[in-house]
N, C-alpha and C positions, 0 to 999 in steps of 0.2 A: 712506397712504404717498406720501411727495412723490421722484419722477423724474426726473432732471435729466441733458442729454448734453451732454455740454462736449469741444471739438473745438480741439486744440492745433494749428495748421497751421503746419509749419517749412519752410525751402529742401528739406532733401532728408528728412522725415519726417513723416509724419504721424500723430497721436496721437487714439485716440477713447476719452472713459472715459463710463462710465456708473452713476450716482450713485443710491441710494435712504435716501431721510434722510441724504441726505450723505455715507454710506457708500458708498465704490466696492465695487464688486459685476460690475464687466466690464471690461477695458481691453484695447486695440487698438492696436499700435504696427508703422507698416509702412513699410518706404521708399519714396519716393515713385515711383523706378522701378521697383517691384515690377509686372508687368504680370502675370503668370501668375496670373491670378484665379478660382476659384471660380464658374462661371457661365459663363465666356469660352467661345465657339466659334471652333474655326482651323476650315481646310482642312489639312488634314494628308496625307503622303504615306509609305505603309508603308514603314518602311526596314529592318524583317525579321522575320522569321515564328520562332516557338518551338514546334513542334510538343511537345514536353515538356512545357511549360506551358501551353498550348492557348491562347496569346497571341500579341501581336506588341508590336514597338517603332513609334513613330509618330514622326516628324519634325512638330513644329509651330514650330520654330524656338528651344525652350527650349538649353541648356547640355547639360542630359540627357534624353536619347531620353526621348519620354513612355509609358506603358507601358497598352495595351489588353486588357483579358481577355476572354475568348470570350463570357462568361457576361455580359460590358456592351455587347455588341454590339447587344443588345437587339431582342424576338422579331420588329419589323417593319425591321428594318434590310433585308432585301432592298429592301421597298418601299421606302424612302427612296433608295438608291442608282437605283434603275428612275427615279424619281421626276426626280432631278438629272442620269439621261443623258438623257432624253425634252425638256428644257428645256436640254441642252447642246448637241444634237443640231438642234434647232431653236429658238435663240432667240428669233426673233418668236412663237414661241406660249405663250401665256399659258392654262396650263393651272393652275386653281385646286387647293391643296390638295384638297379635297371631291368634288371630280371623279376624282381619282385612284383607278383600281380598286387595291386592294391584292393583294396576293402572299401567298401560304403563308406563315409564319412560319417563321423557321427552325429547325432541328432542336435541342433545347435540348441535347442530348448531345454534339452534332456539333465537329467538328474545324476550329480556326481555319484549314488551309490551304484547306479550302473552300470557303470565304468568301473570302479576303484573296490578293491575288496581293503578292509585290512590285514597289512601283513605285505603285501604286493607291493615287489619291487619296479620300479619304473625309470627312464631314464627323465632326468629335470636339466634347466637351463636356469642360471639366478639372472633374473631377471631385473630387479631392484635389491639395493644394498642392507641391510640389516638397517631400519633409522627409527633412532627412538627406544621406543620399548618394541619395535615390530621384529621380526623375524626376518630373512628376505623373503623375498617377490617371486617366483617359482613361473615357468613355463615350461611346456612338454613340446614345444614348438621347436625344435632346436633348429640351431643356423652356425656359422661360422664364416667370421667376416675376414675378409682380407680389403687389401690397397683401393682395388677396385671393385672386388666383385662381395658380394655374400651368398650363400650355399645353401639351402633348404632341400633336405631329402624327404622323397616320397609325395612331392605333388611334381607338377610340370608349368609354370608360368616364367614368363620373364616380365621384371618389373625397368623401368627405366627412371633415375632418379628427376624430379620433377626441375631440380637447379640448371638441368641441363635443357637451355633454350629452342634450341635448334632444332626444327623437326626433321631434316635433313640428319643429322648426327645421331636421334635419334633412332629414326629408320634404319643405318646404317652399324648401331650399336647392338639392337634388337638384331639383327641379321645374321651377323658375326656370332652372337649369343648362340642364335638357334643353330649356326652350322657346329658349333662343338660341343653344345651340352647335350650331356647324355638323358635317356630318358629317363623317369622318378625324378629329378631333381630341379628346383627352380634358381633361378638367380635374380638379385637386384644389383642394377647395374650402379654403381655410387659416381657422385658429379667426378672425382679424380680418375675416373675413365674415359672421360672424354678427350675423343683424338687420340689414344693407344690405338697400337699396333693388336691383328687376332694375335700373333704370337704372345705376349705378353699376357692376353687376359685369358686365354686359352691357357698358359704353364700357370696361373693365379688360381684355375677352377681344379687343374690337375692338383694342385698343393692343398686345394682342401678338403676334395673329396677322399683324398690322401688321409687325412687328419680326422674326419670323421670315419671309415674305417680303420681307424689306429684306435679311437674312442671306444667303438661297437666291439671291437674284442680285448680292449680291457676289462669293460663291463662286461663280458661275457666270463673273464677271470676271475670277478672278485666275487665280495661279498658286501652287500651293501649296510651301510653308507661309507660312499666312499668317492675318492675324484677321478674323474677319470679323463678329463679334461679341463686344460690350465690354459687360463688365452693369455694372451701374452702379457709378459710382465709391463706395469703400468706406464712405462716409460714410454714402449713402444708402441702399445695399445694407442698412448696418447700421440706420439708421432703420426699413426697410419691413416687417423681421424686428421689430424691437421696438417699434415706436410704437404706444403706447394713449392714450387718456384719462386716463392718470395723470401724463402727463408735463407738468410745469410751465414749465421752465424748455429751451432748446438753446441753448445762446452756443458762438460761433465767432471766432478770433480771426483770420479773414483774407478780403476778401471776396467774391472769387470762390467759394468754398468754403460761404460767405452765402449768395450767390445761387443756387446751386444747389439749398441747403436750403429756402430761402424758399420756391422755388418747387415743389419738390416736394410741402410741406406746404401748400401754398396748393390744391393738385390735391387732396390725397388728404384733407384736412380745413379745408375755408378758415376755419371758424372758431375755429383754434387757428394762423394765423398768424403772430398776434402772440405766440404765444411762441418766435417763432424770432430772437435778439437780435446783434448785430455788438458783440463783443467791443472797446473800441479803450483801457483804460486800459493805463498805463507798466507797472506788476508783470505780470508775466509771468501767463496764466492759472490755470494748475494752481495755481502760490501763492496767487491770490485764492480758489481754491473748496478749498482746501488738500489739494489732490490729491496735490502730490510729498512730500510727508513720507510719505502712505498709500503710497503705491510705493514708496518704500525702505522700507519695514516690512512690507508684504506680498511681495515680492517674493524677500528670501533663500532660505540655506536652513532656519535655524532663524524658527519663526513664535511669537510667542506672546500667547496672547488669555487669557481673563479667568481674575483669578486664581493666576496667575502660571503657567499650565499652559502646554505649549508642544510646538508637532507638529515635527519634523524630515522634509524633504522632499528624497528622492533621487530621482536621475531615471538610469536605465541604458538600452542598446538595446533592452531587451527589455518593462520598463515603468519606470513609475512606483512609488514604494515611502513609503509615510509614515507615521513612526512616531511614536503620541500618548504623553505626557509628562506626568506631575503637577505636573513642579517640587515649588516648595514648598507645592503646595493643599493636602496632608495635612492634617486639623486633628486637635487631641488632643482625645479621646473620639469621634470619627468610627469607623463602623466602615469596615472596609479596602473590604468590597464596596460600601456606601454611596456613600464617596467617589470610588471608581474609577467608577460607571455615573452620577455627575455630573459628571468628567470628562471620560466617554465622552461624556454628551449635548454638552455643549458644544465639543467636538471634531468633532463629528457637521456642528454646525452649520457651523463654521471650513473644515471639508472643503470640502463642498458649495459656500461661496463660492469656495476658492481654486481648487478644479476649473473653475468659470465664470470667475475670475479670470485664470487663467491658461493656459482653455484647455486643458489637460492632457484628452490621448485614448490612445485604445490599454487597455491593462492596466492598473488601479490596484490595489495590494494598500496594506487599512489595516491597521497591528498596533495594532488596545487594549488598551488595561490590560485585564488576566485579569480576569473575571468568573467564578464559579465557578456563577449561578440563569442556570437557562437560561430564566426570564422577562425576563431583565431585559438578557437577551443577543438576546430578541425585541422587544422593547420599541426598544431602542437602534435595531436593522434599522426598523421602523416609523419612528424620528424621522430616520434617515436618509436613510427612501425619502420624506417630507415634505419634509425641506430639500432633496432634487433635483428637489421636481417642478417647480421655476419654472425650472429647466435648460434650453434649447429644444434642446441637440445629444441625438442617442438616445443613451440609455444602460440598462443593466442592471445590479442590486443584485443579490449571493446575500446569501442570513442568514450569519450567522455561525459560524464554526466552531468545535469546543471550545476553539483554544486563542486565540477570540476574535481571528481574523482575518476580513476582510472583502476581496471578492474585489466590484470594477468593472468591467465596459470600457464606455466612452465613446467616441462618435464622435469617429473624428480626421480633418480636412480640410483642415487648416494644422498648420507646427510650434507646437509648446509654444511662450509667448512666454516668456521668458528678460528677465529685465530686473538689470544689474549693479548692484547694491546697495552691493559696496566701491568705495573711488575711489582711484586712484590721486592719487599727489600731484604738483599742476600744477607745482609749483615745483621739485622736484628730480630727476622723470620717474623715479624709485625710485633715484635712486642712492645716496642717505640726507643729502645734501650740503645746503641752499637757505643762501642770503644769509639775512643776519639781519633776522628778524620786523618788527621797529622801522624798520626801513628799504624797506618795501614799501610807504607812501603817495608812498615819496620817486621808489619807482621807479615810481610811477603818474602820479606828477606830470611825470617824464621822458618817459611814452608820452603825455600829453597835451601838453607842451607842442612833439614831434616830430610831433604829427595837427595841430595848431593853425600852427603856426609854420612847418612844412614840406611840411605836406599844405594846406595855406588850409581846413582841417576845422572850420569855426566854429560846427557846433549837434553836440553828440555827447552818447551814452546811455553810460552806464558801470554794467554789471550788475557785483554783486559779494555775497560771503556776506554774507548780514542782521548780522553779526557783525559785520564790517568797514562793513559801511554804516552803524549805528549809530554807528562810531567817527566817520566821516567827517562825519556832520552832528551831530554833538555839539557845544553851544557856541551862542551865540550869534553868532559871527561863525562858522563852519565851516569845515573844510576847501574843502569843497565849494565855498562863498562866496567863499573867496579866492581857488583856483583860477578861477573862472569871472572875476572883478575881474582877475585876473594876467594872464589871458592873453587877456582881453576875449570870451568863447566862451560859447555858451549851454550849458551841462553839465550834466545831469541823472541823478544817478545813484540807480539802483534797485536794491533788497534783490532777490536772486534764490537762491531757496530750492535751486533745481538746482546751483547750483556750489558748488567745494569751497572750501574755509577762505579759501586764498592764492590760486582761481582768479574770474579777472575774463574781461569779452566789453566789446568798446566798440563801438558802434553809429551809423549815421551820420544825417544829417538823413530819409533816403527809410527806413529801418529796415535796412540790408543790414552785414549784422556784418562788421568791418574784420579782415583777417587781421594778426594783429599779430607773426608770426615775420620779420616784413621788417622789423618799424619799425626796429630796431637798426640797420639798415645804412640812412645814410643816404641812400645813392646809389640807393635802391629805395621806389619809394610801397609800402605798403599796399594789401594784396590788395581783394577784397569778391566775398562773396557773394550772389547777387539773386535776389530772391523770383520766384517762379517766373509769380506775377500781375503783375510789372513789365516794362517793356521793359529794353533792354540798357543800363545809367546810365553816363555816362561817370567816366572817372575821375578820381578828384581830380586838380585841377589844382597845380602849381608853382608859386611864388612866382616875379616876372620878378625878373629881374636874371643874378645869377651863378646858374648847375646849382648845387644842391644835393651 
């Protein structure tokens, strides 16, 4: 099986898919100012107590209160607290984790006013994404994962991940563990430790005990709410989770985002550096690994894979719901339960990717076609608890019940990704109106020759549907050709699989897409958007003479 992550970097989005035979099988779509991550550590400050729910609300600075349960307060949280007034209290002294005597644990039954005053700053871990109307998901548990290991201070266990068979390998990982971990701290050992070297997992515990005192005394500086730990940017975060030896191929199409990769993979594998590659051709990426056609096909709400079978996917408050379809697979002389538990296998399969696909947590109910051999209704639960084991969020299968429903839940940590499959139309904004078809090169020719002629825009990109691209360089002399001769300008325009029929994007020499709702008035340049790894560009300049 060939591996492949391909990493779409936009101004304000960033896209991560992950590819096996070319088949996507994960995708990651997130704003670029999304900070509330998964891993972050604030300084947060209670801003109220729920005795009812044996919670509190935390101010970390989100939109919505973050929400803390008693039960994630976790059993050494006195000591931690003792821990950061002893060190607030006297800041020249440098009093090492391991030194620290620990505290009773606290009471696992006990009551959040106990604990928590308002007003009381404490340190949090987001633990679930803001989804919904919810706020995030709050733990005082803190950890800090890396490649192989994860880091917990102020208890002493070591955990050994369960993926790892071997009781051999684990005796011998558990060994290694205890001869270099210091004491207060525990660790879990993650399956991509298996068969490392102590050297490596040994500099892995040093890097994050590292990073958690680099944490403890920025919160010791500030003032809360505030962060004070940022796990790694999501690209890599998502690398550290998934990178094996299977992966062939990582292209990036921007290069900051490059270099951070590079250099990640150069640490944790330097002999697989060279498959980390900088994206730089004109087609857009997802079209060159032909990602976006799979995203507008996987992404509705009707799916349908082989066969002509096809699952319909609802999503409510309370879960997720999807229901499998034969279409026209029937065949004549098939018998009806035959047919349905081949169906069902290949449904099974479809599932399983679109749950990783899309992320989907919480409650899944699947309805299958009725099966009436409760073999083959065991049978099915079996191919289905196969296609989720390469899953990495936790989840839970039940068998099936008589009337052949299947009942999920999956960890949820972020919302469902949602991605819009219909498109509105660029042209007429739904009014049902647009100018006539036949006359949209004419109006293209009009925005070129107002960016050329008015803006001094002399090298420009002009994305447009592969539909309309084709038309344009048809010919021996082209459109394309003449425009570029007419109005003396280097123009290059590219098939872009993402836009709709009649929608175009023009782009300028430095790659920053030109907003084009101004160009009509000519008394106004053209906006631009700037890549986030550029400095500030100035903007097009005026022809001298007379104002425009």
């Amino acid at each position: 099986m060939i591996s492949e992550l391909i990493v779409d970097v936009k101004p304000k989005e960033i896209s991560i898919a992950i590819t096996e035979d070319k088949s996507l099988v994960e995708f990651q779509k997130e704003p670029r100012s999304d900070t509330f991550a998964v891993g972050n550590i604030y300084l947060g400050r209670v801003k109220k107590l729920l005795p009812g729910l044996n919670a509190a609300f935390i101010d970390i600075g989100s939109k919505k209160e973050a929400f803390l349960h008693y039960q994630d307060l976790g059993s050494r949280f006195n000591t931690l607290q003792k821990y950061l007034k002893i060190l607030k209290d006297d800041p020249k002294k440098k009093l090492p984790v391991w030194k620290m005597q620990r505290l009773p644990d606290i009471e696992k039954d006990g009551g959040i006013s106990n604990v928590l005053a308002v007003g009381q700053e404490i340190l949090v871990q987001i633990a679930k994404e803001p989804i919904s109307t919810k706020g995030p998901r709050l733990t005082a548990e803190l950890s800090f994962a890396g490649r192989y290991i994860v880091v917990m201070p102020f208890s002493d266990e070591i955990s050994i991940s369960t993926k790892i068979r071997s009781n051999e390998e684990r005796a011998r990982l558990r060994q290694l563990i205890q001869s270099v971990k210091p004491k207060n701290y525990s660790v879990i050992v993650r399956t991509s430790a298996e068969g490392k070297k102590v050297a490596e997992l040994d500099g892995e515990l040093r890097l994050l005990i590292k990073r958690m005192e680099e944490s403890v005394q920025k919160a010791l500086k500030s003032k809360a709410p505030t962060l004070v730990f940022e796990e790694a940017s999501r690209t890599v975060a998502l690398l550290r989770d998934v990178f094996n030896p299977s992966f062939q191929h990582i292209y990036i199409n921007e290069k900051s985002v490059f270099d951070n990769i590079q250099e990640y993979v150069s640490a944790i594998a330097p002999e697989q550096k060279g498959i980390v590659k900088l994206y730089s051709e004109d087609t857009p990426i997802f079209d060159k690994f032909g990602l976006t056609k799979q995203i507008k096909s996987l992404f509705g709400r009707t799916i349908t894979y082989k066969g002509g079978a096809y699952l319909i996917i609802e999503h409510t408050e309370a879960m997720h719901v999807i229901d499998v379809n034969s279409g026209n697979r029937t065949k004549s002389g098939m018998e009806q339960e035959k047919t349905a538990f081949e169906v069902n296998c290949l449904a099974a399969e479809e599932i399983a990717r679109q749950l990783r696909l899309r992320d989907m947590g919480g409650i899944i109910v699947v309805d299958f076609i009725d099966m009436t051999e409760a073999g083959n209704r065991q049978q099915l639960y079996e191919i289905m608890s196969k296609a989720m084991s390469k899953d990495r969020a936790k989840h839970n299968i039940l068998p099936l019940s008589k009337f052949c429903l299947m009942q999920i839940t999956r960890q949820r940590v972020r919302p469902i990704l949602e991605i819009q499959t219909a498109e509105n139309c660029p042209s007429c904004f739904g009014t049902g109106i647009v100018k006539s078809s036949i006359l949209f090169t004419d109006s293209l020719e009009g925005k070129i020759d107002c960016l050329v002629n008015k803006h001094n825009m002399k090298k420009l990109r002009l994305h447009v549907h592969p539909y309309v691209a084709a038309y344009i360089h048809k010919g021996l002399i082209s459109l394309a050709l003449q425009w570029s001769m007419k109005y003396s300008s280097r123009l290059k325009v590219i098939a872009d699989q993402g836009l709709a029929f009649l929608e175009y994007k023009f782009f300028d020499a430095d790659g920053n897409e030109v907003d084009m709702q101004e160009v009509n008035d000519a008394h106004t340049p053209p906006q631009q958007q700037t890549h986030p790894h550029q400095s500030n560009q100035p903007q097009p300049k005026k022809p001298k003479g007379k104002p425009s």
